[in-house]
N, C-alpha and C positions, 0 to 999 in steps of 0.2 A: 257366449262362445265367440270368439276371434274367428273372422271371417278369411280364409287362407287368399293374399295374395301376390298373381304374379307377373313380375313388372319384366317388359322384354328390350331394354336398355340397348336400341341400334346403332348409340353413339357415332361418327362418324360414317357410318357407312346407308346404303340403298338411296338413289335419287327418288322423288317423286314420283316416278313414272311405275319402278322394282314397289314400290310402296301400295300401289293399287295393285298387283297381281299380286303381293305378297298377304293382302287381305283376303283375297279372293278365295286364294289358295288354302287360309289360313282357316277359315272358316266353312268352307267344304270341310275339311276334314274332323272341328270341332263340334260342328253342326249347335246344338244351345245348351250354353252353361250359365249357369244358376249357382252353385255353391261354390264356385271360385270367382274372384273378381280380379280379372283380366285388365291390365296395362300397357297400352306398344307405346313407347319413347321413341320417336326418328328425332330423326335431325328436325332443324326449324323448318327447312324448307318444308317439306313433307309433312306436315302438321294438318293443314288446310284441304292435299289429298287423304290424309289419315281417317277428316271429320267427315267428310264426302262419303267416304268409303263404307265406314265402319256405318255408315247410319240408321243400317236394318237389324242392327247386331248391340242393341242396347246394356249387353253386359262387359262390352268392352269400355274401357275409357282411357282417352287422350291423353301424356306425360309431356313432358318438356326436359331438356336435359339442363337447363340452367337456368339463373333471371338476374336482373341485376335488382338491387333494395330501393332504388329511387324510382319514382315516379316516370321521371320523362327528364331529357336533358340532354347536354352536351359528354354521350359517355357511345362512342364508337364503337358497334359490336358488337352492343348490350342489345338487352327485351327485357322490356316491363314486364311486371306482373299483370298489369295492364292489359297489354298486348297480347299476354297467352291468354285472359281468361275473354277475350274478343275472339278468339276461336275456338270455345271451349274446351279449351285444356282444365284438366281438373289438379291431376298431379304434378311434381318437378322435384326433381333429383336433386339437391343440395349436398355439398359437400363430398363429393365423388373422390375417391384416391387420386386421380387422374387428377382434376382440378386441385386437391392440396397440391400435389408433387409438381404438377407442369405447370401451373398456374397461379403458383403460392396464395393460394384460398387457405387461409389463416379460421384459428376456430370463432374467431369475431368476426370475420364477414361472415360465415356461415350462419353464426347466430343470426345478423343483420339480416339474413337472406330468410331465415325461418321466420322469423316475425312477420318481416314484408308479405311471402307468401300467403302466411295465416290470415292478415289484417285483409287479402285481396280476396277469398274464401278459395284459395287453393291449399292442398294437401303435402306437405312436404315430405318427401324419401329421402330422410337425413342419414346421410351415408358416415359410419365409424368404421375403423379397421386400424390392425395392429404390420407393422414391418418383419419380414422375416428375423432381422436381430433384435427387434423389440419382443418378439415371443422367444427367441431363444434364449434373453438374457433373462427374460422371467418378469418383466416390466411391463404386459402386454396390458394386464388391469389393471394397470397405474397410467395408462394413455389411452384406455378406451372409457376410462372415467374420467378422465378430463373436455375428452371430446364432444361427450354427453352433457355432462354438467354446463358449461360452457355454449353447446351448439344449442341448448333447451334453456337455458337461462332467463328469468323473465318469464316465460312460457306460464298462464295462466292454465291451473290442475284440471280446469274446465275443457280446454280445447287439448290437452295431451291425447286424447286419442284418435285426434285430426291428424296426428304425427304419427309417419312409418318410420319405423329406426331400420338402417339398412345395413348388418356386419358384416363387411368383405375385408375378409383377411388379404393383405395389402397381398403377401408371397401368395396365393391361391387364384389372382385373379389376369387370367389370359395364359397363365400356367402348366396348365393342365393338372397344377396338384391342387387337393380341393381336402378340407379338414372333413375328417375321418366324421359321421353322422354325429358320435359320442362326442368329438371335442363341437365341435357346432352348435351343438345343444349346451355343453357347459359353459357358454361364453353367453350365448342366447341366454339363460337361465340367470347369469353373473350380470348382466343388461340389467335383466327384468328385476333381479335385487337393485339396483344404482335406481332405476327409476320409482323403485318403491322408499327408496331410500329420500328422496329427491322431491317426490311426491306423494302418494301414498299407496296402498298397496291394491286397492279398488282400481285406481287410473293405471298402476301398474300390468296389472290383469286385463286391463283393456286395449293392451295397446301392442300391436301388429309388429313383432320383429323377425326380419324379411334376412336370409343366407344370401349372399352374394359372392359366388370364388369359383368358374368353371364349374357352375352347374349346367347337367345336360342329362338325356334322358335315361341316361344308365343309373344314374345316380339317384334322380331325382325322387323318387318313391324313398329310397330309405331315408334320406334328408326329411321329408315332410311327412314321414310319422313320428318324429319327435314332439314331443309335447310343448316345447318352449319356440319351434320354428313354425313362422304362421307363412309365409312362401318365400321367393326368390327371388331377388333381382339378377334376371340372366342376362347376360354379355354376348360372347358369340355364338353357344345353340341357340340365342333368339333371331339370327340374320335367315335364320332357315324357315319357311313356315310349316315344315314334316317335324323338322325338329321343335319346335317351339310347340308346338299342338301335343307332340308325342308326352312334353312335360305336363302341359295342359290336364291330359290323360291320366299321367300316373299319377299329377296331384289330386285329382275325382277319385281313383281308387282307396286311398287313404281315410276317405268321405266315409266309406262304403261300411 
């Protein structure tokens, strides 16, 4: 059974400092979980208050929002894989909407970036998503199989379930519109054919595909009792620590 998890993606936002009360906070109110496995993503800075913090709370783990494929080198801006896993970071976000569109991260670096990751023993959250006119033209599974194929390439069928596929529909995310429970699931479900396709249908089964698109706690229960959706990469309900716990919450009832 796929282990439901859920990643709380700070992207640009809370300094260091918001980072420790937002633990603090965060964990009063979840008090110990066990059947869900918890992920906070801050910025870089924040990482190092994150491991501090978090250190009594052994079911939460470390994310990183980015990395670069090399080692060490003359690259301005970048963090190794290196470097996250020297502060135990375990997870990292690859292939973010945000990063293809603002930062032209092409499905070949991505790929580039999953490998690295793997090879460093971190977890990658390979982020796919379709464009509002790529789903209206009716092309949306003609590019989120490419992005797959392509971002997993290479990828030895042994380590495919060290990989979180993450589907944030490109129009859903910071939106406020969020695909209906049923369409989530059929795209989820349309994933997990491509990688059975891809791989086989055993690693298929094993392997964690994560909703990402204004999910928040209203929502969040009918989202993760879908069969094909194993949790969420939240966006801005996770800047909240009420709000981010309250999904916490509803994803346990689903357990239940």
């Amino acid at each position: 059974m796929r282990k439901k998890i859920l990643a709380a993606n700070w992207k640009m936002n809370l300094t260091h400092v918001e980072a420790e009360s937002y633990v603090e906070t965060f964990l009063n109110e979840v008090g110990e979980v066990n059947d869900v496995e918890i992920v906070i993503i801050p910025s870089f800075t924040s990482i190092p208050t994150l491991a501090q913090a978090s250190g009594n709370a052994p079911f939460i783990r470390l994310g990183a929002q980015n990395l670069h494929w090399e080692k060490s080198g003359a690259f301005t801006g970048e963090v190794s894989a290196t470097m996250l896993r020297a502060l135990f970071v375990k997870y990292v976000i690859i292939g973010h909407s945000e990063r293809r569109a603002l930062f032209g991260e092409t499905d070949e670096m991505v790929q580039k970036k999953v490998h690295t990751a793997l090879e460093a023993a971190l977890r990658p959250i390979m982020c796919v998503g379709e464009t509002l006119a790529e789903r209206e033209a009716g092309s949306f599974q003609k590019v989120l199989r490419q992005q797959v194929e392509q971002g997993l390439k290479g990828v030895p069928v042994e380590h495919l379930s060290e990989v979180v596929l993450a589907y944030e529909p490109i129009w859903a995310i910071g939106t406020g519109r969020t695909a209906t429970p049923a369409q989530a699931e059929e795209v989820h479900a349309f994933l997990r054919s491509v990688l059975a396709e891809l791989f086989d249908q055993t690693a298929a089964d094993r392997t964690r595909i994560q909703y990402g698109g204004s999910v928040k706690p209203e929502n969040a229960e009918e989202l993760m009792r879908e069969p094909n959706i194993d949790g969420a990469l939240v966006g801005g309900a996770s800047l909240d620590a009420h709000s981010f716990a309250r999904i916490v919450r509803a994803t346990e009832k689903t357990l239940r």
